[in-house]
N, C-alpha and C positions, 0 to 999 in steps of 0.2 A: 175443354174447360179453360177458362181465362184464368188469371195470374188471382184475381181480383177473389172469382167465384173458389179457387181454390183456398185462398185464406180464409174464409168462411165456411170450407167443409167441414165434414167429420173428419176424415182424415188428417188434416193437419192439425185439428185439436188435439187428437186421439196420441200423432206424433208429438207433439207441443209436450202433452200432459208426459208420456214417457222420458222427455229428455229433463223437463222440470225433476222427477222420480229420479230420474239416474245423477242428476247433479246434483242432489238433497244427498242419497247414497253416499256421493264418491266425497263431499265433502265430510260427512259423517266418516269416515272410514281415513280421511287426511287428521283431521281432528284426534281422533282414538290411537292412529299410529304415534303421532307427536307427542301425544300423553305418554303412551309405553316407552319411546325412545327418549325423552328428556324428561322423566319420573317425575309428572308433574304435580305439583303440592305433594310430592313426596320428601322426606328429608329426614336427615336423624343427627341426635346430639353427637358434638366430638365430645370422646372420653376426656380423661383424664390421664395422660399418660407418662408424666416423670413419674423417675424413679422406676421403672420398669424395664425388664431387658427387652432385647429384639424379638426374644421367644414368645416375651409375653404381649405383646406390639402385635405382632401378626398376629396375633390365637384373636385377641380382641379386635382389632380391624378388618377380620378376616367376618366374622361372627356380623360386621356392620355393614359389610360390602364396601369397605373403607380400603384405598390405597394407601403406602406412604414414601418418600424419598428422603434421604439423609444427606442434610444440606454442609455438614463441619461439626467438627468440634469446636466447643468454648472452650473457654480455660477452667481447669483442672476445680472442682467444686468437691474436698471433702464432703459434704452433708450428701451428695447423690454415690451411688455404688459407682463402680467403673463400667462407664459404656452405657450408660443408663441413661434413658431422653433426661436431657436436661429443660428445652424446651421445644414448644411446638408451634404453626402454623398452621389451621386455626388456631384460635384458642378454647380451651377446655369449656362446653356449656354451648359455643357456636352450633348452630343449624345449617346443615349442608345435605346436598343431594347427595345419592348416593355415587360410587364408584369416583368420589371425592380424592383427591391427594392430598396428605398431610404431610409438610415438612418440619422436619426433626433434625435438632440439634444433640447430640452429644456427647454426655462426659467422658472426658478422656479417661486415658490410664493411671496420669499422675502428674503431678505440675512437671512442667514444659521447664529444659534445661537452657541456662544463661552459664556465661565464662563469668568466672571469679576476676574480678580487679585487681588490680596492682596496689595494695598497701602497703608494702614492707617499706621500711621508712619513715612511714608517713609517724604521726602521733595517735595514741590510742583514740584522741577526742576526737582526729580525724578522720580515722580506719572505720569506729563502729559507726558513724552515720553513713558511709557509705556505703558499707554493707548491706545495715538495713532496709536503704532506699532502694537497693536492687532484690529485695523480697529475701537475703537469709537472714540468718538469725545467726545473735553472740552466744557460743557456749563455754567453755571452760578458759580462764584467760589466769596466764600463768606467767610468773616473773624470771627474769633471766639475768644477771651480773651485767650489767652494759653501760658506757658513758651516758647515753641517751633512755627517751623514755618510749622509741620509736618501737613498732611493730617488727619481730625479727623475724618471724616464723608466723605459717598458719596453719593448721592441719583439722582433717575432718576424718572421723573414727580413727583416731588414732595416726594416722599416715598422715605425712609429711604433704602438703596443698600450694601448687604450684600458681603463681595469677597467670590466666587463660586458661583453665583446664573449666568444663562447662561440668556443672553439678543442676540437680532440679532445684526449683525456687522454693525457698521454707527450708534446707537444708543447714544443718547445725556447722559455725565454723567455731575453731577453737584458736586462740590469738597467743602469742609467747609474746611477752614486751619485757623489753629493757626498763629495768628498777632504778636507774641513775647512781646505783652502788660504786661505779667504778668512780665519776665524778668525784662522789664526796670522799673515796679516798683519796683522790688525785691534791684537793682540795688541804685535806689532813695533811700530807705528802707535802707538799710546798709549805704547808705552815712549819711542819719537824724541823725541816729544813733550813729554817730563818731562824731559830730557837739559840740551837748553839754559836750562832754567831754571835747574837746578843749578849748571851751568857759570859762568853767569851771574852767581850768587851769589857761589862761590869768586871769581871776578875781580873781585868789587867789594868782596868782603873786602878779599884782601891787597892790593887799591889802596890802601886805606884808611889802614893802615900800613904 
């Protein structure tokens, strides 16, 4: 049988039609795998997840088929608990496949400590804006006998506050300043002083005549 008479058999249709069937097959079956393995037009909402601890993160990501990674902390947010997503990657409401990773930021344990400034010296007009600009706060501000009206003392609950010692930011400082009390006696003091010589004079004027 020639080359010619056998592409015209049975046989080779018969093979033809078999390998046509087995390549419909193995495509179906590449197809269906790719669908299981990349869960396709599968997906699901990311939660909503601040304000929740790591215990409650897992229980609900676990439930989703949801990964997650913790990317840092931000800075210190009263309004979330401690350690509580503060935010996330996606975001809340997004559609993702499953076995997804969500990154997570968050809240720390409590604002982040800075070193106190050097104010003693300075003037109270000076000390409290620089305070405040470094995130504490004025609290008790008490007078003290001084020639000046400079910052002599700082102290926070009560104990004596040294500049460089690191305190957390929003921390209460309490300010001692000189009252200028000593000045204005100094001031009085020198006047006394010129008083009786004056006096002195006039009386030995009109003694005179």
């Amino acid at each position: 049988m020639t080359f010619f008479q056998f592409l015209f058999s049975k046989a080779f249709f018969k093979q033809l039609l078999l390998a046509i069937v087995a390549l419909v097959v193995l495509g179906f079956l590449i197809l269906w795998w790719l669908r299981i393995s990349t869960n396709h037009n599968e997906t699901v909402e990311v939660p909503n997840l601040a304000k929740l601890s790591l215990d409650k993160v897992e229980e609900q990501l676990n439930e989703l088929d949801l990964r997650y990674e913790i990317l840092d902390s931000a800075n210190y947010n009263p309004d979330y608990p401690q350690y509580s997503v503060i935010d996330q990657i996606p975001k809340p409401g997004k559609f993702v496949k499953e076995d997804r990773k969500l990154y997570l930021t968050l809240n720390p344990s409590g604002y982040r400590k800075i070193e106190v400034p050097n104010i003693l010296g300075r003037t109270r007009r000076q000390a409290e804006p620089t305070l405040l600009a470094m995130g504490f706060k004025i609290g008790k501000i008490s007078y003290r006998p001084h020639i000046s009206d400079n910052v002599l003392e700082m102290r926070h609950k009560g104990e004596k506050l040294e500049p460089g010692t690191s305190l957390q930011k929003t921390s209460v400082i309490d300010l001692i300043v000189g009252d200028q009390s000593l000045n204005r006696i100094q001031s009085v003091s020198d006047t006394t002083d010129d008083e009786p010589i004056t006096s002195a004079t006039e009386e030995t004027y009109h003694d005179e005549f």
